[in-house]
Each structure stands twice: as C-alpha cells, then as structure tokens.
C-alpha positions as CSV (number, residue, x, y, z in Angstrom):
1,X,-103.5,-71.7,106.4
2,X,-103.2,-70.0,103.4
3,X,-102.6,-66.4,102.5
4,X,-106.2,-64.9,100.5
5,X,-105.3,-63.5,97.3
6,X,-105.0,-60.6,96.6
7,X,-107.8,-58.9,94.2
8,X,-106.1,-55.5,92.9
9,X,-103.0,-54.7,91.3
10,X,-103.7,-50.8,92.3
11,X,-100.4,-49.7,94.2
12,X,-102.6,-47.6,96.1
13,X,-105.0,-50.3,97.2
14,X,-102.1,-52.4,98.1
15,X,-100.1,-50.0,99.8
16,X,-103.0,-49.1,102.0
17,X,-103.8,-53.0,102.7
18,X,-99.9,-53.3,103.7
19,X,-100.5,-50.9,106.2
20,X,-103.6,-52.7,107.6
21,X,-100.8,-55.2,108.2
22,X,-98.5,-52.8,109.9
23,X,-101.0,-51.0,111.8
24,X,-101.2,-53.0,115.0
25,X,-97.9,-52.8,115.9
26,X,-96.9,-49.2,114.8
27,X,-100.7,-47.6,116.4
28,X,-99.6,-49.6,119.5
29,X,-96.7,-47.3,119.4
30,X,-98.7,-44.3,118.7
31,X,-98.1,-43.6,114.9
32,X,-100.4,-42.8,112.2
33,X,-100.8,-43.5,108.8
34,X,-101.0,-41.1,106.5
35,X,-101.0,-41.7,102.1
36,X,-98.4,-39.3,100.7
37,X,-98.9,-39.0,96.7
38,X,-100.0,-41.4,93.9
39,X,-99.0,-41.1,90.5
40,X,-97.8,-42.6,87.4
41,X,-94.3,-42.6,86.1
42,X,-91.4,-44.4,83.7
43,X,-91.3,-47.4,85.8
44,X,-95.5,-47.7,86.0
45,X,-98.3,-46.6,88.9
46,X,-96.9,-46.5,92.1
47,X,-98.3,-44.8,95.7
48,X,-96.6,-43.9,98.4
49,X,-97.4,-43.3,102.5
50,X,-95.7,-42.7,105.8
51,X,-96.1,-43.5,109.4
52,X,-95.7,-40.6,111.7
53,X,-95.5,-40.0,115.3
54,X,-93.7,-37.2,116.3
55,X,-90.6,-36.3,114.8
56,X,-90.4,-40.2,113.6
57,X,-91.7,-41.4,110.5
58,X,-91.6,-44.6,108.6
59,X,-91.7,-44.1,105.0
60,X,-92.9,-46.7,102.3
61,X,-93.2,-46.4,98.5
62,X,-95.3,-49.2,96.2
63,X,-94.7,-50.1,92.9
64,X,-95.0,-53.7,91.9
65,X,-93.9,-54.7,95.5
66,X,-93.0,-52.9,98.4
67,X,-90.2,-50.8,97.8
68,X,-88.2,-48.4,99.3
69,X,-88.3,-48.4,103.1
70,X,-86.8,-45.5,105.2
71,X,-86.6,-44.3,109.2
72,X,-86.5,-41.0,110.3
73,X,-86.2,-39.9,114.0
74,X,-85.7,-36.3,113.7
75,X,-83.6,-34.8,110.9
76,X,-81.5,-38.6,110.6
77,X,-83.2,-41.3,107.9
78,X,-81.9,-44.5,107.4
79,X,-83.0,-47.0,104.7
80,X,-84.6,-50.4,106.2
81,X,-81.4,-52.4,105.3
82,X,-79.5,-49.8,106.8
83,X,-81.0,-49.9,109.8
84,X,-81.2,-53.4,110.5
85,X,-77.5,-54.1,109.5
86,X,-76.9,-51.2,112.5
87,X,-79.0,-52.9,114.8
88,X,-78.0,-56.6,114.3
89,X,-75.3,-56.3,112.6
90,X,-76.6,-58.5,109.9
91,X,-79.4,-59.0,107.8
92,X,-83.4,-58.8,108.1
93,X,-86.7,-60.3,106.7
94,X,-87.0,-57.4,104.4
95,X,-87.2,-57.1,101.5
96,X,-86.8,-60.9,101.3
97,X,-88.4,-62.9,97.9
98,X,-92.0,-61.7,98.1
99,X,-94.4,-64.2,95.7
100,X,-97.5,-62.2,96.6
101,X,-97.9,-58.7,96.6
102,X,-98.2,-58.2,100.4
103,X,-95.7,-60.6,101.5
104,X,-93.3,-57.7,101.8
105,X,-95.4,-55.9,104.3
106,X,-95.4,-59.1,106.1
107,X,-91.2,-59.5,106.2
108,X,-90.9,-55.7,107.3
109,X,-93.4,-56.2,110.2
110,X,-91.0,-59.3,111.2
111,X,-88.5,-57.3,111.2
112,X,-90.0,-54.5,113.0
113,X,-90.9,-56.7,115.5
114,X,-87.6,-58.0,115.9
115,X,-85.2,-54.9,115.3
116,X,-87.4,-52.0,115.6
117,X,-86.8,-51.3,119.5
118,X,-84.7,-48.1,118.7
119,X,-87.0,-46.2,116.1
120,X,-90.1,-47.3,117.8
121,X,-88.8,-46.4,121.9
122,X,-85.4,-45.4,121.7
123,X,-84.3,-41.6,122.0
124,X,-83.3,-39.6,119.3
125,X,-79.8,-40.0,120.1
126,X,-79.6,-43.6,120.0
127,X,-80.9,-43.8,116.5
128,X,-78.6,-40.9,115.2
129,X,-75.9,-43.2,116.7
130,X,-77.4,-46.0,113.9
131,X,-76.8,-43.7,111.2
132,X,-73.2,-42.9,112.2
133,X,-72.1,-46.5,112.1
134,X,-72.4,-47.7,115.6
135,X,-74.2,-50.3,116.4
136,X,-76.8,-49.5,119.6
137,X,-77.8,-53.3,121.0
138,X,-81.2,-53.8,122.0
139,X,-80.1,-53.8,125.7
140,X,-78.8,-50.3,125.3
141,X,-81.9,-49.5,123.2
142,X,-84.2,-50.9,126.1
143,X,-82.6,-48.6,128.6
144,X,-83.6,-45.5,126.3
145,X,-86.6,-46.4,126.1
C-alpha cells in the first residue's frame, strides 16, 4: 500500500506528524510529547521536540529530515547510533536513506521496537552501562525491566 504524501514542508508540522508515528509505542510506555522550540537558522527552518517520562527523554530535532536523535535516562545521553551500536553491537534502521519526509520516523520506530528494551524498561544503571561502552543484551535488559 502506498505511503500518502506528505502536504507540508513545515519542520514543525512534520515533526509533530513523526510523532503521531511514534506515539503508540512510546505512550504505551508512558511518555509524552512535548515541542521544544522552532526557529529559523543558517541551515533553514527547523523544530524540535522531546519525549519524556520521568527522568528519560527521547529527543528529536527536524530540519529537512529527521535529524539528530538522542536518549537520556537520567544525567547519561546517548545519540541513536550510539545506542544501537551498544545494544546490538551493530547497526539500526535509523537514520537509513529516507525518500519521504517521514520515512525517518518510520526507521527509528523500527528500531525502537527492536533495540529500545533498555531506555524504554531497563533501570538507570543498565543504560549508563550503554554509555560506558558495554554492551547490556536484551536478556540482561529484560531482567531489569
């Protein structure tokens, strides 16, 4: 079936229609979203916006695409490809080769789906384990969960 097109080219419009595309998973979960700022700079219009529960949030920033893509869990952040290569050692959906400008909401919820066990369940220890270059598996993430 094919993907409706997308009408706007407003970062703010398509940042809050990447997070329709998030929202099941991440509300399930018990985060929020909540738009951060949206301006205008060097590079062209861009918005930004965070999910939060807790001391965990899920930051994302829109430009042309989605862009940057951190995890916090306390006072530890990790960027998405930082995250993932922790987790599986390898490499995720994300950012991937977007030729629409939701498909990148699309590849991180793939790979939230797949990888995210440890920010979305796991304690704060596990993750801070992520950012200090040890891999936590998704058995040992289960178990803090």
């Amino acid at each position: 079936m094919p993907r409706p097109k997308v009408a706007s080219s407003d970062p703010q419009i398509l940042l809050e229609q990447g997070a329709a595309i998030l929202y099941p998973l991440l509300s399930a979960h018990g985060f929020v979203f909540e738009p951060v700022s949206v301006g205008s700079g060097s590079g062209g219009r861009f918005a930004a916006g965070r999910f939060v529960r807790s001391n965990r949030r899920l930051d994302l920033g829109y430009r042309y695409s989605l862009g940057p893509v951190s995890y916090s869990v306390g006072l530890v952040s990790l960027e998405h490809s930082d995250y993932v290569r922790a987790v599986s050692g390898g490499r995720g959906s994300y950012p991937g080769f977007p030729s629409e400008p939701l498909e990148g909401f699309r590849h991180l919820l793939a790979d939230l789906e797949r990888y995210g066990r440890t920010f979305l369940n796991g304690s704060e220890a596990a993750f801070a384990l992520l950012a200090g270059g040890e891999a936590v598996s998704h058995s040992s993430a289960a178990a803090d969960s």
